[in-house]
C-alpha positions as a Python dict, from the first residue, in 0.01 Angstrom:
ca = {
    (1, 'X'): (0, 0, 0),
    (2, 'X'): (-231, 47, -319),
    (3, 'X'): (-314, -244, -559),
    (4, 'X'): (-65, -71, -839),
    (5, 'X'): (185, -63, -623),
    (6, 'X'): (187, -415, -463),
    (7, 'X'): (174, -542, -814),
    (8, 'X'): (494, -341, -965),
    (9, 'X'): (678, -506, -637),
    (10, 'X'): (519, -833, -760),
    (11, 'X'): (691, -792, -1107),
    (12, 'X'): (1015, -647, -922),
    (13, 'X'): (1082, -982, -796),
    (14, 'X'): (932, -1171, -1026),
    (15, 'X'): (1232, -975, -1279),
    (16, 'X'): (1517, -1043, -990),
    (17, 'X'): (1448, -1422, -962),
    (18, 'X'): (1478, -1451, -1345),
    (19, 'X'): (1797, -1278, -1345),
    (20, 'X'): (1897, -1480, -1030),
    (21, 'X'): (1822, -1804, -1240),
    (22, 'X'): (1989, -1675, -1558),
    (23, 'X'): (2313, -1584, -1378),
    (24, 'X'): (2372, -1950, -1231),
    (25, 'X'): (2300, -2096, -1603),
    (26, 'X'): (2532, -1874, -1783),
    (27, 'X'): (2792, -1983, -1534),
    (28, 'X'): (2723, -2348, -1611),
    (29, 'X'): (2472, -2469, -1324),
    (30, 'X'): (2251, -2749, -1511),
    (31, 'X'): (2090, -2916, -1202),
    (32, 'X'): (1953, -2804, -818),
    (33, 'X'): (2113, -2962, -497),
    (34, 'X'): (1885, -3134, -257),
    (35, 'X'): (1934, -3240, 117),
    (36, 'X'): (1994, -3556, 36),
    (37, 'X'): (2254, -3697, -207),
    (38, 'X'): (2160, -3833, -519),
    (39, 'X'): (2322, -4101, -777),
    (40, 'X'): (2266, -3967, -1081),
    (41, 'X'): (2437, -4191, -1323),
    (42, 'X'): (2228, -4452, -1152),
    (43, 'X'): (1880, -4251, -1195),
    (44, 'X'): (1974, -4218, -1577),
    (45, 'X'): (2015, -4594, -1609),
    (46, 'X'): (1692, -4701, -1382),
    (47, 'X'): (1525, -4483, -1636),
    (48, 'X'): (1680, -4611, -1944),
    (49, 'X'): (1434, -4875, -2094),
    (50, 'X'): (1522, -5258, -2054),
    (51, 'X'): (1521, -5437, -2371),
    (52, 'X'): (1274, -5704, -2464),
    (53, 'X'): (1320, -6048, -2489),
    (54, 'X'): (1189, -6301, -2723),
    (55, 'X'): (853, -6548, -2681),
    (56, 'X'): (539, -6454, -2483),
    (57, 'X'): (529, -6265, -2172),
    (58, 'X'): (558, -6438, -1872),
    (59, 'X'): (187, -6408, -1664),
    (60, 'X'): (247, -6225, -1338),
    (61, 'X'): (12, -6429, -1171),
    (62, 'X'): (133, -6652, -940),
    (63, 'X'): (-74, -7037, -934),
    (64, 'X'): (-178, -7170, -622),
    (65, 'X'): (-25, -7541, -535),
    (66, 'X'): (-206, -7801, -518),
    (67, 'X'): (-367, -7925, -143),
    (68, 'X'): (-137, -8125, 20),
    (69, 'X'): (-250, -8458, 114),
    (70, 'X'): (-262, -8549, 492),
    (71, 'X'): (-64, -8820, 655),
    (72, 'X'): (-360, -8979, 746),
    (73, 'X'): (-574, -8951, 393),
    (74, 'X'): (-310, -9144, 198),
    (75, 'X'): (-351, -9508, 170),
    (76, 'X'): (-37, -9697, 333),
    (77, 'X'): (16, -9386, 551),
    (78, 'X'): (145, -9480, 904),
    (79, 'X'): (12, -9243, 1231),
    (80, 'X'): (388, -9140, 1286),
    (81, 'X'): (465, -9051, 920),
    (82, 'X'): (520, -8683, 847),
    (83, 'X'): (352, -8514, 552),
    (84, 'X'): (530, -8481, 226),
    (85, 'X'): (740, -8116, 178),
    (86, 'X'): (624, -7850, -95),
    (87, 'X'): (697, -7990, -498),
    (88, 'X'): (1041, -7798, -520),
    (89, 'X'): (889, -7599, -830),
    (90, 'X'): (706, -7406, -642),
    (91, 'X'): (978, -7304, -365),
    (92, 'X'): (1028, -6958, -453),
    (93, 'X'): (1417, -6844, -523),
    (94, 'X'): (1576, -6510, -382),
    (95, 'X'): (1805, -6324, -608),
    (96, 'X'): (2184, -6398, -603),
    (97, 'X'): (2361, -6113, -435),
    (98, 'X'): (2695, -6169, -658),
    (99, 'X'): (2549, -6114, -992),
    (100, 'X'): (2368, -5781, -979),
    (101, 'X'): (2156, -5706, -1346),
    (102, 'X'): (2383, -5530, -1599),
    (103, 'X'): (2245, -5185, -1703),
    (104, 'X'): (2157, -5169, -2049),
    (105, 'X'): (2415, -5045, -2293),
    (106, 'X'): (2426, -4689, -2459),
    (107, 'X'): (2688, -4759, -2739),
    (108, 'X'): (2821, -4411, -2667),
    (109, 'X'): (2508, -4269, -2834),
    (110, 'X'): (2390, -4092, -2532),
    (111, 'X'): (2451, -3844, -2244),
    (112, 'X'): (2473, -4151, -1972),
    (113, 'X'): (2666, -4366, -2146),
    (114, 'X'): (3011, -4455, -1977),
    (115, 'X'): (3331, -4257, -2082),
    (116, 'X'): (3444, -4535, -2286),
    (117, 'X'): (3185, -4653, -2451),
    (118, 'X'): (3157, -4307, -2574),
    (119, 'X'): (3500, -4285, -2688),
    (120, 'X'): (3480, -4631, -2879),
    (121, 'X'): (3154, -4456, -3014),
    (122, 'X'): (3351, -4168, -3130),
    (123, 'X'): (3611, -4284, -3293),
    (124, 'X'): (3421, -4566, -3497),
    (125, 'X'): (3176, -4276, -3626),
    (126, 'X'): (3480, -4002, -3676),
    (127, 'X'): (3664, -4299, -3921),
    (128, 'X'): (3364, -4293, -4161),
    (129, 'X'): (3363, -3945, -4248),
    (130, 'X'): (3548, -3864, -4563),
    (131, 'X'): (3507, -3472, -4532),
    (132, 'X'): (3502, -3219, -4274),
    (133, 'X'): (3164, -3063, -4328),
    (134, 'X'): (3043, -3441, -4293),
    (135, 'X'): (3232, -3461, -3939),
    (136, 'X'): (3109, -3112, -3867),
    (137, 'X'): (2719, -3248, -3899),
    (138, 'X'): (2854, -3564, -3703),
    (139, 'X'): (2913, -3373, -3387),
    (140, 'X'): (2634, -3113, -3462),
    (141, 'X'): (2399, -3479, -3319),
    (142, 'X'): (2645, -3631, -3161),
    (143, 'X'): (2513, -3707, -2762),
    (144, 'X'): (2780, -3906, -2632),
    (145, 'X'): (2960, -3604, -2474),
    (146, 'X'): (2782, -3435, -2178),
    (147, 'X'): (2922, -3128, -2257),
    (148, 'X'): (2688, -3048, -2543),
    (149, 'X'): (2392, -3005, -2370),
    (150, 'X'): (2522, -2746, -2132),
    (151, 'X'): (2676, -2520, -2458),
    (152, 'X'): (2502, -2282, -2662),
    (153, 'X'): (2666, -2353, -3001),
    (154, 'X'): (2897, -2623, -3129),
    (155, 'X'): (3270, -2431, -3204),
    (156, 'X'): (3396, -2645, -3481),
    (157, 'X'): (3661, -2434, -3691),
    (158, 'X'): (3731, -2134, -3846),
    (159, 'X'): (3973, -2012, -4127),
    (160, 'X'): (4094, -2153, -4467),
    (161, 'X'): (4100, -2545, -4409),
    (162, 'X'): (4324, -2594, -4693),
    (163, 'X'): (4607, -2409, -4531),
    (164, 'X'): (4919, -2505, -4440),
    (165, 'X'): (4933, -2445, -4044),
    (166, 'X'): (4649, -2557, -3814),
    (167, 'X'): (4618, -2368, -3487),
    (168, 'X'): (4463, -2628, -3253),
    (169, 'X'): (4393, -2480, -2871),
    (170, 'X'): (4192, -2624, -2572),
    (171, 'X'): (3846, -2579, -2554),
    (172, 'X'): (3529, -2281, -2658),
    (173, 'X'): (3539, -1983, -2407),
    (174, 'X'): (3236, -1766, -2360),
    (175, 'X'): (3230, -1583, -2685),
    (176, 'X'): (3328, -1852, -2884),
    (177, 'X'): (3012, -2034, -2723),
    (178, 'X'): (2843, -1702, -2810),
    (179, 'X'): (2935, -1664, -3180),
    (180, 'X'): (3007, -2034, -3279),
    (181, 'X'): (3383, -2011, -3359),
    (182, 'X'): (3733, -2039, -3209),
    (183, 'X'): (3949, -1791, -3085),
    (184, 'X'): (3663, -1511, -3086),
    (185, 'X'): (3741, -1320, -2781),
    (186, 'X'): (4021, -1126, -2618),
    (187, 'X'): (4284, -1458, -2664),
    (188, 'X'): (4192, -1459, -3014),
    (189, 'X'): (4271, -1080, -3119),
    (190, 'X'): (4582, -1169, -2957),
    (191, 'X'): (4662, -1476, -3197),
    (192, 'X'): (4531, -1285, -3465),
    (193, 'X'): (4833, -985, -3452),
    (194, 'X'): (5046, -1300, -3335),
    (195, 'X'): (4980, -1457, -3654),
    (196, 'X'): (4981, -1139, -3875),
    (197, 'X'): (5357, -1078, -3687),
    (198, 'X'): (5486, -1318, -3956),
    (199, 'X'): (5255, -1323, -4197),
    (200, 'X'): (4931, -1491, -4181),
    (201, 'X'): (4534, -1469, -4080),
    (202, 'X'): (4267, -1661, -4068),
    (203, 'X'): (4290, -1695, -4456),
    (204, 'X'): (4606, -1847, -4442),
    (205, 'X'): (4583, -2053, -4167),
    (206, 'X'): (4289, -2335, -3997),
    (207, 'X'): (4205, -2286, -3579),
    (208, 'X'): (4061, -2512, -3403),
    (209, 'X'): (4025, -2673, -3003),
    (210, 'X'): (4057, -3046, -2919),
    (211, 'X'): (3712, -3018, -2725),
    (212, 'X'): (3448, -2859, -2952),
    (213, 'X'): (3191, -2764, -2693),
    (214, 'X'): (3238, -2466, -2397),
    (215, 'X'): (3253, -2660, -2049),
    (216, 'X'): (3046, -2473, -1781),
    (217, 'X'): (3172, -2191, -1621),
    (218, 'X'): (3508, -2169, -1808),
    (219, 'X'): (3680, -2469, -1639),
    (220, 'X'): (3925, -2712, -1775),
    (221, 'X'): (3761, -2998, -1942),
    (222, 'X'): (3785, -3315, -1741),
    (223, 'X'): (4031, -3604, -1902),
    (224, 'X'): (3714, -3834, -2016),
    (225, 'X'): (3578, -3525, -2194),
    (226, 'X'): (3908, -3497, -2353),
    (227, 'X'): (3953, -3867, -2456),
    (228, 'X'): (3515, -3847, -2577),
    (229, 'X'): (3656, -3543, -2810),
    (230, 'X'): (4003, -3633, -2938),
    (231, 'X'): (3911, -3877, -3175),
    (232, 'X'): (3646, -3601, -3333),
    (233, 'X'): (3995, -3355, -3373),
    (234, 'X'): (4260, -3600, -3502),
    (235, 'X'): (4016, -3683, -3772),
    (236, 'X'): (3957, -3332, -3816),
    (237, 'X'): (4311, -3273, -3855),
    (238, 'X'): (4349, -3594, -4093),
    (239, 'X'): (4070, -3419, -4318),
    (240, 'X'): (4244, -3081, -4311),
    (241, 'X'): (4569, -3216, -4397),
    (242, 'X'): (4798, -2928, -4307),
    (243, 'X'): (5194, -2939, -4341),
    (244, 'X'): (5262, -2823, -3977),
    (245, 'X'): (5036, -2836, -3707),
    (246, 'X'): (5064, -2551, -3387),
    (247, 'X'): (4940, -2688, -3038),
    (248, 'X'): (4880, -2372, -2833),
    (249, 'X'): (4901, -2450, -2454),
    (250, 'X'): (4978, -2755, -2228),
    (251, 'X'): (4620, -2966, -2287),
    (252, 'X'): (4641, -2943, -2690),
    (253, 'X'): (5015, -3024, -2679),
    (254, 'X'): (4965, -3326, -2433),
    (255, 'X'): (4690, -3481, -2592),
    (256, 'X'): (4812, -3448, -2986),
    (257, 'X'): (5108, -3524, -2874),
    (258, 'X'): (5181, -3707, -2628),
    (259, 'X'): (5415, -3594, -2370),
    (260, 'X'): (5405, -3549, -2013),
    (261, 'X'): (5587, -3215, -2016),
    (262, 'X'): (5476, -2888, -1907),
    (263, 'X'): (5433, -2615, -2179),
    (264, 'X'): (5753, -2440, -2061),
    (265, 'X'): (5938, -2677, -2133),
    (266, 'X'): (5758, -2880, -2426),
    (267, 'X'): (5763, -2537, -2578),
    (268, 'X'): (5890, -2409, -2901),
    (269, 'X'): (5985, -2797, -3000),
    (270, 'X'): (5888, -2982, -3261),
    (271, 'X'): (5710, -3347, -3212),
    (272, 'X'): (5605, -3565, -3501),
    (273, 'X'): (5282, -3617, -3528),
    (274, 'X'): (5124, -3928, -3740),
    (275, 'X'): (4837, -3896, -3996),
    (276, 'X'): (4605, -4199, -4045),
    (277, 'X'): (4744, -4266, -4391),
    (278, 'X'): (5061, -4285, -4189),
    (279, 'X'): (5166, -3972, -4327),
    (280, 'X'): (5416, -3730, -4067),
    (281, 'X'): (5365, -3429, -4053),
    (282, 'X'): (5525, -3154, -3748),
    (283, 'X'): (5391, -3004, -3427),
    (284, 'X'): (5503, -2741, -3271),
    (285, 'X'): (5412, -2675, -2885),
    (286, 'X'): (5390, -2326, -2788),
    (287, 'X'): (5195, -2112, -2499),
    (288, 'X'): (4827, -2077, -2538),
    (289, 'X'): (4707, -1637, -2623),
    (290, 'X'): (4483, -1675, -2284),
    (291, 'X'): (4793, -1765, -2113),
    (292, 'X'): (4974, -1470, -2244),
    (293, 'X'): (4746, -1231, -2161),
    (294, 'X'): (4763, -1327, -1802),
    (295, 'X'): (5163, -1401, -1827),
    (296, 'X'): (5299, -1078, -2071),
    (297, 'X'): (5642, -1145, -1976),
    (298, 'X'): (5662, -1452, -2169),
    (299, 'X'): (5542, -1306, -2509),
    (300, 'X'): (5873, -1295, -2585),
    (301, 'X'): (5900, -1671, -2614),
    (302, 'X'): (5576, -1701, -2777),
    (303, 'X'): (5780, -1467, -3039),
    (304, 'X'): (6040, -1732, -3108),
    (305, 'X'): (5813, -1978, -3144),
    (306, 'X'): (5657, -1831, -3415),
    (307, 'X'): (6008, -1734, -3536),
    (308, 'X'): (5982, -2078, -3574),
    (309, 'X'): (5725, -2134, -3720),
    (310, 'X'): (5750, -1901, -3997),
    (311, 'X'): (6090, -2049, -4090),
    (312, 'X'): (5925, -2417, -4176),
    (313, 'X'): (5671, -2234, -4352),
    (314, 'X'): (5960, -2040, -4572),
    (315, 'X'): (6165, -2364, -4609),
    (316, 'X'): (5845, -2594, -4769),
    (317, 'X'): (5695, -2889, -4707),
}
């Protein structure tokens, strides 16, 4: 085999271990497995930087004692006496085994930090923003939720925030990740004719998800990714201050709202929902597009839902 030739086959698999390695990221792999098993919320907190205490160092050099004096040496000292034990300062103490060190705290302002110290973190910092392009920048740094490091864009809204109706739905898929805003791909042409079926588009309405980031690989975000993110929403929806609020699918109608039921039968209901300002406003449950497109047989009660929903509209605030 020639030089030329041995060097395209080079770049052949050069090429095919990129793609390799690009196909496992797009589907959400973010580290490598080894043979042994790893701790890895204990690696990020033997890493994390201990934090310094008052007053001067303490020297790491350790002072001899003095000589002991011998039985014999010491004036009064009988032949049978024994000689005096170590000064007890300089008996060295093992550890206690009940009180292991605390690891140092994150305040929720980094990827390790514990589920709730990042939703304590959360909702402190979501309470001080008075608009939503200030809560929009908020999550655009926010760290405290693991899943923005594995997404390619933050998906914060899209539409007319002054509406009436805010659509909120689960979480980012692919092309939402892709392009940055909700309901972007075949779910969200599918709530688009849904919504122009009585009347409105993304002009006359606000869309949003309860989790702002895409989790890897399309899966369901876990319930401490969902408590990190809920505070960021509800203030979200506070700012946007809509008149009736649509949860499409079981996890946005759970967590706005509260109930345990499925979405078949939470479904085309209305639950109040409380503002901060202790304002009420209504939420209607319905099925989520995605769902639809796998389920077309129950279109038809997505329809009266949004039978429903145009009716409040038509009857006012």
């Amino acid at each position: 085999m020639g030089p030329m030739t041995a060097q395209n086959a080079d770049h052949d698999a050069r090429a095919d271990l990129i793609s390799y390695l690009d196909f496992h990221v797009g589907a959400g792999v973010d580290a490598t497995l080894d043979e042994q098993p790893h701790d890895r919320f204990a690696e990020a907190e033997a890493v994390a930087p201990a934090p310094a205490l008052p007053g001067p160092a303490p020297s790491l050099r350790r002072e001899a004692p003095p000589p002991r004096e011998r039985a014999d040496e010491r004036p009064g000292a009988g032949p049978d006496e024994t000689p005096n034990e170590a000064p007890l300062a300089f008996r060295r103490e093992l550890p206690s085994r009940d009180a292991p060190p605390e690891p140092a705290r994150t305040y929720g302002n980094a990827a390790n930090a514990k589920p709730g110290e990042a939703a304590d973190d959360a909702r402190a910092r979501a309470a001080e923003m008075k608009t939503l392009d200030e809560l929009e920048a908020l999550l655009r740094g926010f760290e405290g939720c693991g899943l923005r490091f594995t997404a390619k864009n933050l998906v914060f809204a899209d539409g007319n925030p002054e509406a009436r109706v805010m659509f909120v739905g689960e979480a980012p898929g692919a092309d939402e990740d892709r392009i940055g805003k909700p309901f972007m791909g075949r779910s969200g042409q599918l709530l688009d004719r849904m919504m122009a079926a009585i009347g409105l588009d993304r002009t006359t309405s606000y869309v949003s998800n309860i989790v702002p980031w895409r989790p890897p690989g399309n899966r369901n975000p876990t319930p401490q990714e969902v408590s990190i993110c809920r505070p960021f929403i509800e203030r979200q929806i506070e700012l946007a201050n809509p008149d009736i609020l649509v949860c499409l699918g079981a996890p946005a109608t759970q967590t706005l709202t509260g109930t345990k039921d499925g979405i078949l039968k939470a479904r085309g209901r209305f639950y109040p929902y409380r503002l901060g300002d202790g304002r009420e406003i209504r939420a209607l449950a319905t099925l989520h597009p995605a769902y639809l497109l796998r389920q077309p047989v129950q279109k038809r009660l997505a329809w009266r839902d949004f039978r429903m929903l145009k009716a409040a509209l038509d009857a006012g605030p």
